[in-house]
C-alpha positions as CSV (number, residue, x, y, z in Angstrom):
1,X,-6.2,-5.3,-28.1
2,X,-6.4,-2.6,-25.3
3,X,-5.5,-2.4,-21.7
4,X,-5.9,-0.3,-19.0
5,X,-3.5,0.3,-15.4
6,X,-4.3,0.3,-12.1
7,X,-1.7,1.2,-9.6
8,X,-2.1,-0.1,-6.4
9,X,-0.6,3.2,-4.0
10,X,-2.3,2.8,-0.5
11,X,0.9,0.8,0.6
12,X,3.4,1.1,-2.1
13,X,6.0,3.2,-0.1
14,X,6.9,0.4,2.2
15,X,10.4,1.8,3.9
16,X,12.5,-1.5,3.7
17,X,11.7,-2.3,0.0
18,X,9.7,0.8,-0.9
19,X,8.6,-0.3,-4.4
20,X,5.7,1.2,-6.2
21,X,4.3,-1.8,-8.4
22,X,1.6,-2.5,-10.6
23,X,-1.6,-4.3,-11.1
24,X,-2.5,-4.6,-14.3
25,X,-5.2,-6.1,-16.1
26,X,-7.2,-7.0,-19.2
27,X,-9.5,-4.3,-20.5
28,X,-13.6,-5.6,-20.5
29,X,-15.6,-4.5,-23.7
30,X,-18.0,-2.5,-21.3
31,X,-14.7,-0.2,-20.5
32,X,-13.6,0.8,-24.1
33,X,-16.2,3.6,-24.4
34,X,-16.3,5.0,-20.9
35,X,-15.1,8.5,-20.7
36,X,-14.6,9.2,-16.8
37,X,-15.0,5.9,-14.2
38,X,-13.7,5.6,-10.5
39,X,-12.2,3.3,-8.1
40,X,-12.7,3.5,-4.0
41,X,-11.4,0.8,-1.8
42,X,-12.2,0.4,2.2
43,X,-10.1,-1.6,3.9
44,X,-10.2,-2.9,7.9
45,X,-7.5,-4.8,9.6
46,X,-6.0,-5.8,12.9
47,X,-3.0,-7.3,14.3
48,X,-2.4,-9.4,17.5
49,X,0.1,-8.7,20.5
50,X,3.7,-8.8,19.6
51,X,6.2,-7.9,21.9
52,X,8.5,-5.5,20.7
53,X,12.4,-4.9,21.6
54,X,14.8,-1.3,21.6
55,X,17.7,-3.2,23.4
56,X,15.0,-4.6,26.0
57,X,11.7,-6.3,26.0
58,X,9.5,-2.7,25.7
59,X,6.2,-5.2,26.3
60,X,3.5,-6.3,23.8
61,X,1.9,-3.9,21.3
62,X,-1.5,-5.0,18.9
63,X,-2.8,-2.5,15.9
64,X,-5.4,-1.8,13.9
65,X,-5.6,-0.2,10.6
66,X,-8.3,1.6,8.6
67,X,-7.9,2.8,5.2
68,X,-9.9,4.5,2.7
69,X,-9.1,5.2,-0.9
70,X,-10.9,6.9,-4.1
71,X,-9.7,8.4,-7.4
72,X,-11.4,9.3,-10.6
73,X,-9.8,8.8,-14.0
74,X,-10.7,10.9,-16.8
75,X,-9.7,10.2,-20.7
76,X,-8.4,13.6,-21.8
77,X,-7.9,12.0,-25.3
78,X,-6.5,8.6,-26.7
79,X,-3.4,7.3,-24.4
80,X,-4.4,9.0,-21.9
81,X,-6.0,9.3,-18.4
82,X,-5.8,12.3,-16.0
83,X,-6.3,10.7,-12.4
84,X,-7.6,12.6,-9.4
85,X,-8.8,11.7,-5.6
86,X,-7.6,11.4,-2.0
87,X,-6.7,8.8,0.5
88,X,-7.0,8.7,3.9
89,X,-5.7,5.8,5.8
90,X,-4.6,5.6,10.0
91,X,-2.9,2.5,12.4
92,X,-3.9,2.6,15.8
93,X,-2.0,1.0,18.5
94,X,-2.2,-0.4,21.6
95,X,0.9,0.2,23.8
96,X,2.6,-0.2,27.2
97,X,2.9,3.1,29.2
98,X,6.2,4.7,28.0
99,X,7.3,2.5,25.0
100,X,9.1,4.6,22.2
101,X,6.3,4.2,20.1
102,X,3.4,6.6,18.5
103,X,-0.4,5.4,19.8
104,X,-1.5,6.0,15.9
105,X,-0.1,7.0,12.2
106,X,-2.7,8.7,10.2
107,X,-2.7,10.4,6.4
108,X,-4.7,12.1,5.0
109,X,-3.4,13.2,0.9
110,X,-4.8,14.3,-2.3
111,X,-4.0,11.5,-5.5
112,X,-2.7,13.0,-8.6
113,X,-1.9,11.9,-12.0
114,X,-2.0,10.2,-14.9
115,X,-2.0,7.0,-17.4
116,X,-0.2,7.0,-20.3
117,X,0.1,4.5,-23.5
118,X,3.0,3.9,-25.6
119,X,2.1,2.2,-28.9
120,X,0.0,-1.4,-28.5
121,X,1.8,-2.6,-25.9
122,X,3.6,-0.2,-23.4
123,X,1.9,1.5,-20.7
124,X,3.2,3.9,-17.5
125,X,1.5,5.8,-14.7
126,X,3.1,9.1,-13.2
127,X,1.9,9.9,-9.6
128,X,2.3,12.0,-6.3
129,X,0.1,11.4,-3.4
130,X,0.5,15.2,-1.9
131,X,-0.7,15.6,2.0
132,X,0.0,15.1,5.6
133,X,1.5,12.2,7.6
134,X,1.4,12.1,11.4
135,X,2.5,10.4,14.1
136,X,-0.1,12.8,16.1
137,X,-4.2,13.2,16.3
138,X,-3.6,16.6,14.6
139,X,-2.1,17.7,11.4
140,X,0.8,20.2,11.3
141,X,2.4,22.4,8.0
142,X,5.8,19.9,8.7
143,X,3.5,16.7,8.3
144,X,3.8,17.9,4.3
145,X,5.0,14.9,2.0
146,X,4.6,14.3,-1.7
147,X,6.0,11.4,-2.4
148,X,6.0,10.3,-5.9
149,X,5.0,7.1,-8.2
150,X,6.7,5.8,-11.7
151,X,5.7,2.9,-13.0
152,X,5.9,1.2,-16.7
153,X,4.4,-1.9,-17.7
154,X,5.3,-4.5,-20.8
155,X,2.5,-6.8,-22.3
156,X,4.2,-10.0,-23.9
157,X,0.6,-11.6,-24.6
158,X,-2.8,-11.1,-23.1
159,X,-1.4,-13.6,-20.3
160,X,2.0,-12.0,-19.1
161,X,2.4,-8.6,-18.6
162,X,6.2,-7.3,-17.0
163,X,6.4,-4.5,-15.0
164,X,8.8,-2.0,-13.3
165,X,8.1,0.9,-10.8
166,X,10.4,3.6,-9.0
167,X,9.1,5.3,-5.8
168,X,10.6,8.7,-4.6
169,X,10.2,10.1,-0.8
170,X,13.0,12.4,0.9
171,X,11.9,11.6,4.5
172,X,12.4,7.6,3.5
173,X,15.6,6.5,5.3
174,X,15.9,5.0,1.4
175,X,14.3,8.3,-0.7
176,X,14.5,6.4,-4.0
177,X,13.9,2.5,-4.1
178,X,12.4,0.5,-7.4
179,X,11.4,-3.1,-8.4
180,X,10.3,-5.4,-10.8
181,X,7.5,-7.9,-11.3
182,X,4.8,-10.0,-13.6
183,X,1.7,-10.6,-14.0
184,X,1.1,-14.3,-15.6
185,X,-1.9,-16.4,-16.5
186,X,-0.1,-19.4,-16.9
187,X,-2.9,-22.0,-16.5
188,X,-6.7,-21.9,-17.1
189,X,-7.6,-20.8,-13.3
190,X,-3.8,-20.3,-11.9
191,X,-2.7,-16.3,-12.1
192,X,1.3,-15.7,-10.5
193,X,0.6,-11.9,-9.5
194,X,4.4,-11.4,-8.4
195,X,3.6,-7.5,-7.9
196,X,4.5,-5.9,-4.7
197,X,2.7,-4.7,-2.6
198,X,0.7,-7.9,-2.5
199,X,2.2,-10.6,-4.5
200,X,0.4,-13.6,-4.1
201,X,-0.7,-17.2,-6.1
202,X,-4.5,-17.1,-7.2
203,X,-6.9,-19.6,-8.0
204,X,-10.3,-18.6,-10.1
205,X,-12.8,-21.2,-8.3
206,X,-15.5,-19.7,-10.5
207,X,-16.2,-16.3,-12.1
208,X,-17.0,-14.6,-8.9
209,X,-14.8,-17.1,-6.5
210,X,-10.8,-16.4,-6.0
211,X,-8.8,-17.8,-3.7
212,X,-5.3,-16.2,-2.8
213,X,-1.9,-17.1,-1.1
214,X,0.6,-14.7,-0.8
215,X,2.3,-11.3,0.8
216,X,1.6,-7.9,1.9
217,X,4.4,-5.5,2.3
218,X,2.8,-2.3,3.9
219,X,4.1,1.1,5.2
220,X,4.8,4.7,4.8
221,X,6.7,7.2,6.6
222,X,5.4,9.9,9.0
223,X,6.6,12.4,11.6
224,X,6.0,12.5,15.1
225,X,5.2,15.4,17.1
226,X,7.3,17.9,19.1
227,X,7.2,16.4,22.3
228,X,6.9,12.5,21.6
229,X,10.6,11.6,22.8
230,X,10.6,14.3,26.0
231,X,7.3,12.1,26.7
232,X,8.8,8.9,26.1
233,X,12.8,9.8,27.7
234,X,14.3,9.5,24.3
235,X,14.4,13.1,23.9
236,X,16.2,12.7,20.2
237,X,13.0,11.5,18.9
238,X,11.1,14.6,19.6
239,X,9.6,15.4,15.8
240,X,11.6,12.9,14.2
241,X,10.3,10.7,10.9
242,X,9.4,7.0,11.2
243,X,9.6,4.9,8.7
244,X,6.9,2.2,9.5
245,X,7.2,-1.7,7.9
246,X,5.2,-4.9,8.1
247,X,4.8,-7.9,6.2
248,X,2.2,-9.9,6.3
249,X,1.5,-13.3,4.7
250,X,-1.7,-15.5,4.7
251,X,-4.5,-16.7,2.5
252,X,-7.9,-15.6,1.7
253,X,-10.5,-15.2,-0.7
254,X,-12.3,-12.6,-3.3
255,X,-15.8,-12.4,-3.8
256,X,-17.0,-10.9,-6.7
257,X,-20.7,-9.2,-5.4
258,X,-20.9,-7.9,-8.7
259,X,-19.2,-6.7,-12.2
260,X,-18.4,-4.1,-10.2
261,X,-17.7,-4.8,-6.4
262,X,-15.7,-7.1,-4.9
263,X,-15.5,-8.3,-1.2
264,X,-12.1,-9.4,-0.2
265,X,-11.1,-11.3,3.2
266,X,-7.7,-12.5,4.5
267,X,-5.7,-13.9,7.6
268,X,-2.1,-15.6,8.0
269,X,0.8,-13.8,10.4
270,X,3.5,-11.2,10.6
271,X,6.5,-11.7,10.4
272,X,8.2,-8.5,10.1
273,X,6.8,-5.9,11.8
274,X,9.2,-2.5,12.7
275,X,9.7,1.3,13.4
276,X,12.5,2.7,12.4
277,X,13.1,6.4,13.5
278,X,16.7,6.6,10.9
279,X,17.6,9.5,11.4
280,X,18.0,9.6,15.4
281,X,18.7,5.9,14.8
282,X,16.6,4.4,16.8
283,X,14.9,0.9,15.9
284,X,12.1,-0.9,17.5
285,X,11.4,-4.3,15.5
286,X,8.7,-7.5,16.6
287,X,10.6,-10.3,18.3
288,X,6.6,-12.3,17.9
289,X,5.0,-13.7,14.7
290,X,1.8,-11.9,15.7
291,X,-1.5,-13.3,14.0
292,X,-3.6,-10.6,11.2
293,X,-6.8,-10.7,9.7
294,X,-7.9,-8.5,7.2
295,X,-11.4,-7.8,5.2
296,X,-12.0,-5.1,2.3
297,X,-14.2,-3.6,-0.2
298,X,-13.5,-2.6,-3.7
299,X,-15.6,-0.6,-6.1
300,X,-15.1,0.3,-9.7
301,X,-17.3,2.1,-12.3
């Protein structure tokens, strides 16, 4: 029996746990012969007010987030799968005048690497999402990151699979972080998906109806411009990197439109939501439990 990996990498560098994990999942019959396929994934979500504290109320900040995502696998030759694509992905938000915090965080990287299988039942991915993160509308040469993906992944049965991941990024305030989880079908319609970034309890209602509980750790780091502290009067911040954190957790359902795409809405709260500028040491967390919502749309072929 065959498998195939799917790494979930549009939020897997989240600075306070950082951990690059795994969805894995069963192989269909239509998949065994396919040479080259592709995955894209559109995501839209907002965030309500939260007030925010550096030492002192700094007021109430709200977000919203856009992301798109799309990579193309090719099999070079049995065990393995060359991966190539790009992600962009930008938070917007809305701030009091003068609060220590960027209006938006945008990326915009290339995704590159590859799949690899071990015998029947071993399988690991290898990959560095090379590009620009900003704390600024424009892109500059110090915006460069590649931070890099390794995960491995242990299939028991065709109902739990194990997994492990590392995640490697210098300007994280932690540049090497790692986790565990599983994957277990451990009723007819129950699946435990305890895989960050988004583990969560699922429900099959029917074929094309799931309903989810669960978590979303998101984040990344960036660097802010030149002048964003002199702006701000915390001139230490000028160009420094952000690591940027929430969690979110809610409920919500997928809708399979077809074999091949999937319509996915969720809502709950936050709360955890920070920046963290580490090396001038300067934190600004959520003192609120804000309210989220959250629709996407996933493709694959």
């Amino acid at each position: 029996m065959s498998y195939f990996l799917t790494l979930r990498l549009s939020r897997v560098t989240t600075p306070a746990l950082g951990l690059c994990l795994l969805l894995l999942t069963h192989k269909s019959p239509a998949q065994e012969g396919t040479k080259l396929s592709w995955e894209t994934e559109l995501e839209l979500g907002a965030v309500g007010g939260a007030h925010f504290e550096r030492r002192a109320d700094i007021g109430s900040v709200d977000a919203a987030n856009l992301e798109l995502r799309t990579v193309a696998s090719a099999q070079v030759r049995d065990g393995l799968l060359v991966r190539f694509g790009f992600a962009l992905g930008r938070d917007s938000f809305g701030l009091p005048n003068g609060a220590p915090l960027p209006h938006r965080l945008q990326s915009a990287t290339l995704v590159i690497g590859g799949d690899f299988q071990a015998g029947p039942a071993w399988l690991f991915r290898l990959e560095v999402q090379p590009g620009f993160y900003s704390g600024e509308d424009t892109f500059r040469g110090r915006d460069f990151n590649a931070p890099v993906i390794f995960g491995g992944s242990y299939f028991v049965s065709a109902d739990l699979a194990l997994v492990a991941g590392l995640s490697v990024d210098i300007n994280r305030k932690y540049p090497v972080l790692g986790a565990v989880g599983l994957r277990w079908k451990f009723a007819e319609k129950w699946v435990l998906d305890a895989i960050l970034p988004t583990p969560r309890l699922e429900y099959n209602v029917s074929k094309s109806l799931t309903l989810f509980a669960g978590a979303d750790f998101r984040g990344d780091t960036y660097r802010v411009g030149d002048r964003f502290g002199r702006s701000r009067g915390v001139s230490n911040l000028d160009n420094a990197v952000v690591d940027y954190f929430q969690i979110r957790a809610g409920a919500g359902a997928s809708w399979k439109i077809s074999s091949s795409v999937a319509l996915e809405f969720e809502a709950g709260c936050v709360p955890i939501w920070d920046f963290n500028f580490h090396r001038a040491e300067v934190g600004v967390t959520s003192t609120d439990i804000p309210p989220y919502a959250g629709l996407s749309l996933k493709a694959a072929f």
